[in-house]
MOPAC internal coordinates of N, CA, C and O (Angstrom, degrees):
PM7 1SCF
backbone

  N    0.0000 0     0.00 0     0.00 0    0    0    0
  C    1.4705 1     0.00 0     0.00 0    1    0    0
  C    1.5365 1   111.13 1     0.00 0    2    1    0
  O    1.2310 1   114.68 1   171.15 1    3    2    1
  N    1.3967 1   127.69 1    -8.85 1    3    2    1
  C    1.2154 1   133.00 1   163.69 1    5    3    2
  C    0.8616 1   139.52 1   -20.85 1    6    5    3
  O    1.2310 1   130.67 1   111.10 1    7    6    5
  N    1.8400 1    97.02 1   -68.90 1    7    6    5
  C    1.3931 1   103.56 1  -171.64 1    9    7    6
  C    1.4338 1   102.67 1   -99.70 1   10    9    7
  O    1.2310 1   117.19 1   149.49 1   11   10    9
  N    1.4277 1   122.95 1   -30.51 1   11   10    9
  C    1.5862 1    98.77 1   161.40 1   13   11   10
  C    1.7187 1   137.92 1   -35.09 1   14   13   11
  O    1.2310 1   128.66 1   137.06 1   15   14   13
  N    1.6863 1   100.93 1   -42.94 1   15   14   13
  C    1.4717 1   116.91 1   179.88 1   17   15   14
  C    1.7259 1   102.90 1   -50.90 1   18   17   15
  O    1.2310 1   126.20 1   117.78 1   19   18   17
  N    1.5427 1   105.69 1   -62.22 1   19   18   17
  C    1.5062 1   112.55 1  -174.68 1   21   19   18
  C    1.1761 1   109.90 1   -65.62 1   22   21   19
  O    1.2310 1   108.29 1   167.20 1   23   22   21
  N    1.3405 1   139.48 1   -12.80 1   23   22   21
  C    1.3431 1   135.88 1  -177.32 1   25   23   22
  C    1.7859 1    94.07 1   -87.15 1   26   25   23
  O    1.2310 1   118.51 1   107.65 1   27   26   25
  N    1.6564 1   120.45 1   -72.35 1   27   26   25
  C    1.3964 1   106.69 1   161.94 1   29   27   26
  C    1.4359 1   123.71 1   -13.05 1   30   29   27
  O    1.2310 1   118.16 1   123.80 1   31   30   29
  N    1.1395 1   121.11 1   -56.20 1   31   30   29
  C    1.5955 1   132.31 1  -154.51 1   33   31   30
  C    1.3734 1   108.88 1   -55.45 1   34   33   31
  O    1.2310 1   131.39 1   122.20 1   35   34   33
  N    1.5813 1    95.62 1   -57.80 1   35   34   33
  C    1.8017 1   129.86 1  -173.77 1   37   35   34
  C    1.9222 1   103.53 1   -64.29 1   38   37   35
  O    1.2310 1   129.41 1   145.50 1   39   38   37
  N    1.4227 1    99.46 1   -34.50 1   39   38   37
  C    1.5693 1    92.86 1   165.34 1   41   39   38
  C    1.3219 1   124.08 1   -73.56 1   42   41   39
  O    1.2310 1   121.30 1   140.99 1   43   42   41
  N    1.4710 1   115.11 1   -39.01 1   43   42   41
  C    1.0385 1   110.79 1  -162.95 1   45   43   42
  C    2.1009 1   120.55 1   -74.17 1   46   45   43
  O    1.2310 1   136.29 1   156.24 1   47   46   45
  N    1.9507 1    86.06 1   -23.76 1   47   46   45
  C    1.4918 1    93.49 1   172.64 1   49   47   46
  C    1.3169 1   116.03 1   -76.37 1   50   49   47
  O    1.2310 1   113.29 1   137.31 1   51   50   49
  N    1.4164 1   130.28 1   -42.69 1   51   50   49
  C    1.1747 1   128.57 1   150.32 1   53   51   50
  C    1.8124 1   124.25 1    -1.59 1   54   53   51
  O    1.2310 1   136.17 1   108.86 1   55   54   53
  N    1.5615 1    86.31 1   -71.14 1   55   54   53
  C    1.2979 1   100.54 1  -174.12 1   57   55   54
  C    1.4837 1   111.10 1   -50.69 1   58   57   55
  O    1.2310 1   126.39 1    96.22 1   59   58   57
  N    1.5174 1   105.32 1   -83.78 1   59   58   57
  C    1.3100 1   102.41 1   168.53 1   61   59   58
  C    1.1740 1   125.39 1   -30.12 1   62   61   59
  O    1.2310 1    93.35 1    82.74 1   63   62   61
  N    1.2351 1   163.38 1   -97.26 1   63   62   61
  C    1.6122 1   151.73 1   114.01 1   65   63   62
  C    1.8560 1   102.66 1    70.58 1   66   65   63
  O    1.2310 1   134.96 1   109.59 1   67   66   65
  N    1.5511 1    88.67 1   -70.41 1   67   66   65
  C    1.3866 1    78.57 1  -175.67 1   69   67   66
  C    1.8887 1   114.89 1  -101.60 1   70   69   67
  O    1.2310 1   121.90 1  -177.18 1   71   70   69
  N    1.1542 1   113.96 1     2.82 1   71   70   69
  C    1.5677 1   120.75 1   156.02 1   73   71   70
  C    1.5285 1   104.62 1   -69.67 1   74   73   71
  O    1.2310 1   113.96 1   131.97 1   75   74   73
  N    1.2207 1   129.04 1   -48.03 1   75   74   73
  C    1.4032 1   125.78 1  -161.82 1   77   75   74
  C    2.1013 1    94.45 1   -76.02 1   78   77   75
  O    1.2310 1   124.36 1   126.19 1   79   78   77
  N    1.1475 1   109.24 1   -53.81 1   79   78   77
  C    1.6031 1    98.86 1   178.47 1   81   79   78
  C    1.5751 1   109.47 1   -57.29 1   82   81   79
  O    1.2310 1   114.43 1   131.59 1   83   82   81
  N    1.3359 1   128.15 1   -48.41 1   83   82   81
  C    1.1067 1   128.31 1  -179.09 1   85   83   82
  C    1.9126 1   121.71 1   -36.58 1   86   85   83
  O    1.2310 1   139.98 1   129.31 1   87   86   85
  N    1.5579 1    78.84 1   -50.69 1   87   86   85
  C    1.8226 1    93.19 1  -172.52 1   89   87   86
  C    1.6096 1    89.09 1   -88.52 1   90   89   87
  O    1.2310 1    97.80 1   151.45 1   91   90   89
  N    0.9988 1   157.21 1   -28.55 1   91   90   89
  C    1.8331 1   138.62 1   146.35 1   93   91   90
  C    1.5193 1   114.30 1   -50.55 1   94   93   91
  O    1.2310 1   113.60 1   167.30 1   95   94   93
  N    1.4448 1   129.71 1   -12.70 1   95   94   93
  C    1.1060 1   103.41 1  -173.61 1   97   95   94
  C    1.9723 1    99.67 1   -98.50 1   98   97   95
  O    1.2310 1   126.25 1   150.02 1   99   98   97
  N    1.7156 1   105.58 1   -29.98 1   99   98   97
  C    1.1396 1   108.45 1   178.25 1  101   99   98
  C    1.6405 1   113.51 1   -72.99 1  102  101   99
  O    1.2310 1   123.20 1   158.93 1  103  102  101
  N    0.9392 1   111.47 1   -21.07 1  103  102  101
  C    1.6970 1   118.90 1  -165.32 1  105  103  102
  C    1.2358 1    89.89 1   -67.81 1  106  105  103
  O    1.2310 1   114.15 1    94.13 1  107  106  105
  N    1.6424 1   128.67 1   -85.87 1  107  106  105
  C    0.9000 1   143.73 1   131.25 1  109  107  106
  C    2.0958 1   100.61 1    63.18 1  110  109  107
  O    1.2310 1   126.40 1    74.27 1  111  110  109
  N    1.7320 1   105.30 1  -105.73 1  111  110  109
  C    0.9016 1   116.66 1  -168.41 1  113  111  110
  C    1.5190 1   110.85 1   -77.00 1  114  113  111
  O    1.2310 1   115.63 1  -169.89 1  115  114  113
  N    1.5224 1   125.91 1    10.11 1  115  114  113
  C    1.4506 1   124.86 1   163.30 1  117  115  114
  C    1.2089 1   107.16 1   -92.62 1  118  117  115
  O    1.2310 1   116.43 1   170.67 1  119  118  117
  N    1.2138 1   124.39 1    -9.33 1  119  118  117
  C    0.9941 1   107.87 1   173.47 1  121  119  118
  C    1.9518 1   133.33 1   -87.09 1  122  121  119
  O    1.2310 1   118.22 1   -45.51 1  123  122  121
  N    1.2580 1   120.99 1   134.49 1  123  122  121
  C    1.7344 1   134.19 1  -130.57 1  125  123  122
  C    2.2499 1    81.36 1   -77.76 1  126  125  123
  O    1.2310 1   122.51 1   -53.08 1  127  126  125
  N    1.3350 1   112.80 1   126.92 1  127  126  125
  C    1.4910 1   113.34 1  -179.55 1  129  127  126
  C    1.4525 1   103.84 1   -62.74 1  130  129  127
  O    1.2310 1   107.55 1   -51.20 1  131  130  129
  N    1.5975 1   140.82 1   128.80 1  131  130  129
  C    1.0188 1   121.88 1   174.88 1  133  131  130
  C    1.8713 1   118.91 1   -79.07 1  134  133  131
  O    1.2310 1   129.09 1  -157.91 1  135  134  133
  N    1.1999 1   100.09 1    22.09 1  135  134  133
  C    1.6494 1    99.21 1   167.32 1  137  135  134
  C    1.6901 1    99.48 1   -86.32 1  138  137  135
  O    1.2310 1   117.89 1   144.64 1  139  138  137
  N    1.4927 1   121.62 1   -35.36 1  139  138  137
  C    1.4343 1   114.47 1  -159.26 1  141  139  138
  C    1.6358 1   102.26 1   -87.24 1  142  141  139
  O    1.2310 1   136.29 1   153.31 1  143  142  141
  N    1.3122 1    86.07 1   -26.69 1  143  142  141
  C    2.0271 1    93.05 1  -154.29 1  145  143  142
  C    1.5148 1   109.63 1   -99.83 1  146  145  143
  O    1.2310 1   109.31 1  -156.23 1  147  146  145
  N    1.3155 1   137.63 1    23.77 1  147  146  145
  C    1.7747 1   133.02 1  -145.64 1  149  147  146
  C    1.2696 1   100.19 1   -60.45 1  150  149  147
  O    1.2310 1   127.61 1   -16.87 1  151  150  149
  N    1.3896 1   102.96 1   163.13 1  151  150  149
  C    1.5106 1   105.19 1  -172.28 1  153  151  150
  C    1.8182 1   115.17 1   -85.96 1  154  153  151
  O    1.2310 1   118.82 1     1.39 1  155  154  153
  N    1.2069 1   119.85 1  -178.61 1  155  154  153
  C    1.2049 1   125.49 1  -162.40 1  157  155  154
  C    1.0980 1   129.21 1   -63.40 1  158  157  155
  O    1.2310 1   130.92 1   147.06 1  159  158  157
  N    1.9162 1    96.54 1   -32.94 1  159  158  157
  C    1.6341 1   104.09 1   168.84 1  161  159  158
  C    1.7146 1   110.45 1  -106.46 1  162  161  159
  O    1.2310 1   122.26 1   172.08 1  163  162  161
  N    1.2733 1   113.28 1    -7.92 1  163  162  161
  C    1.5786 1    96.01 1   156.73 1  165  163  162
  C    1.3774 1   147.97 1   -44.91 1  166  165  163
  O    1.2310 1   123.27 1   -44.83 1  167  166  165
  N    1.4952 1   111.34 1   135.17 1  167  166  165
  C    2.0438 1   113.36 1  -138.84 1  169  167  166
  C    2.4755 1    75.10 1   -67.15 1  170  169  167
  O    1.2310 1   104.63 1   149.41 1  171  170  169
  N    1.1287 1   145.99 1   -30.59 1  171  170  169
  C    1.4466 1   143.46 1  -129.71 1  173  171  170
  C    1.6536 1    73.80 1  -110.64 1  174  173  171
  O    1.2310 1   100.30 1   165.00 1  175  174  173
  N    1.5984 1   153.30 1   -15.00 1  175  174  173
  C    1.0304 1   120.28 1  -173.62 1  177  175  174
  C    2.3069 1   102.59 1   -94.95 1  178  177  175
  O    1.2310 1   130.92 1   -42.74 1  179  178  177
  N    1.3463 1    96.54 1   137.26 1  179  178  177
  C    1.8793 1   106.52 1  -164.84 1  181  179  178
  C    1.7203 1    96.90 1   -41.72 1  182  181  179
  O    1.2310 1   120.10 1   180.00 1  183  182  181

């Protein structure tokens, strides 16, 4: 059951690994640029 466990293991970090870059690479560009978007009480929003 050894090397199954460590073989599991190595998948499972994998996974995560590349779920966590995945959702940084998509997150990423939803997120609003604060040059375009300033917030509500910023002195640059009209």
């Amino acid at each position: 059951m050894g090397p199954w466990r460590a073989a599991g293991r190595a998948v499972l970090n994998m996974l995560a690994v590349l779920g966590h870059s995945t959702g940084w690479l998509v997150g990423v560009p939803l997120l609003p640029p604060p040059e375009e978007e300033p917030e509500p009480g910023d002195p640059r929003a009209p």
